[in-house]
N, C-alpha and C positions, 0 to 999 in steps of 0.2 A: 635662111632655111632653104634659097632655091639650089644652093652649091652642094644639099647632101646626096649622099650616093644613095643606091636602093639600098645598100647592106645596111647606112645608118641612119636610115629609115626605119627599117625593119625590127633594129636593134630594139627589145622591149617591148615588141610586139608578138612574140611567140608562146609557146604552150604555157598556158598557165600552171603548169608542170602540179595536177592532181588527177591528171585523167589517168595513171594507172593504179593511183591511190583508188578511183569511183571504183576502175575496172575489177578492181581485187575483189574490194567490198562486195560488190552486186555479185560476183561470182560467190566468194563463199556462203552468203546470207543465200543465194540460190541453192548452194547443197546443202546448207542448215534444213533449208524449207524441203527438200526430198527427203531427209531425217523427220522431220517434226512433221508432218502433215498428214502421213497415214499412222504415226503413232499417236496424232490427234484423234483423227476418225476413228483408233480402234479403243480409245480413251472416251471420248465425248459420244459416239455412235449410242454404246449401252443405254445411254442416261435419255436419249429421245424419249419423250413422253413419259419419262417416270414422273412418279408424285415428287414434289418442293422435297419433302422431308429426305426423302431419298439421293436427292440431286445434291444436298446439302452434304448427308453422311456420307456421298463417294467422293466430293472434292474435300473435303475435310482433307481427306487421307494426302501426301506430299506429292506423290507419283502423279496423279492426274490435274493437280494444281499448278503441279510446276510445269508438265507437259503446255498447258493451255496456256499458262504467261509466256512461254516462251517461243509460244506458235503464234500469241499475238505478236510482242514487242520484234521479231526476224523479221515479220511479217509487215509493220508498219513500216519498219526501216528500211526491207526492200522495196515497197511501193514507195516510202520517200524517195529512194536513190533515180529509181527508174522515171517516175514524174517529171523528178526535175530533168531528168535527160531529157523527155518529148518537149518539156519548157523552154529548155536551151535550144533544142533546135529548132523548135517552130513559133516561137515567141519574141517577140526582139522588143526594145526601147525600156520605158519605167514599165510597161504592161509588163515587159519578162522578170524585172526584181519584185512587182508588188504580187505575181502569181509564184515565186519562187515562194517568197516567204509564206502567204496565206497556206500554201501546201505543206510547208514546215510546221507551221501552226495546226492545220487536220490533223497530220499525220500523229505527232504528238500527242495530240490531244485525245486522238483516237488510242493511241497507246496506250495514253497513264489510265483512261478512262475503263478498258478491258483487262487492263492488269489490276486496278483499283476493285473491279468487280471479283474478278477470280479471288485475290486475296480477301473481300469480304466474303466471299464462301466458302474459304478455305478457313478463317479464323473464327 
């Protein structure tokens, strides 16, 4: 091993060729959320403080039900994508895989858990 050169050293140590795959993702899930967040708000704003039964009869309806799943599940996937960025970079050894995955775990969890609900209101 002392006779290798720097290049086949190197060899196999370069980009783990997904960082323009993350790049994409984060970016388009970013204009999804400029779409979806103030058609959130002019969706969910209404329903502050209405009575249950009320809250019930407007997600019934498809339009506001679908808007809110789909402003959660953009929304945990960009907060997954970007987490794991600040993890990669500031996180290093087993600490950075066991904080990668626990983050994959919230963030999911946090998903199925708000889309689970909007569909129990909407059915």
């Amino acid at each position: 091993m002392a006779f290798l050169t720097d290049r086949k050293r190197a060899v196999g140590m370069g980009s783990a060729k997904t960082g323009t795959e993350h790049f994409w993702a984060m970016k388009v899930s970013a204009v999804a959320l400029l779409l979806l967040i103030p058609m959130f708000v002019f969706t969910f704003g209404p329903m502050l403080g209405k009575p249950y039964a009320e809250v019930i009869a407007y997600f019934a309806r498809p339009f506001p039900a679908i808007i809110a799943a789909l402003t959660i599940g953009v929304t945990m996937m960009h907060f997954k994508m970007g987490v794991q960025t600040l993890i990669e970079d500031y996180v290093h050894g087993t600490a950075q895989k066991v904080s990668i995955v626990l983050m994959i775990c919230l963030s999911y969890a946090a998903a199925a858990t708000g889309i689970f609900a909007i569909a129990r209101l909407a059915l």
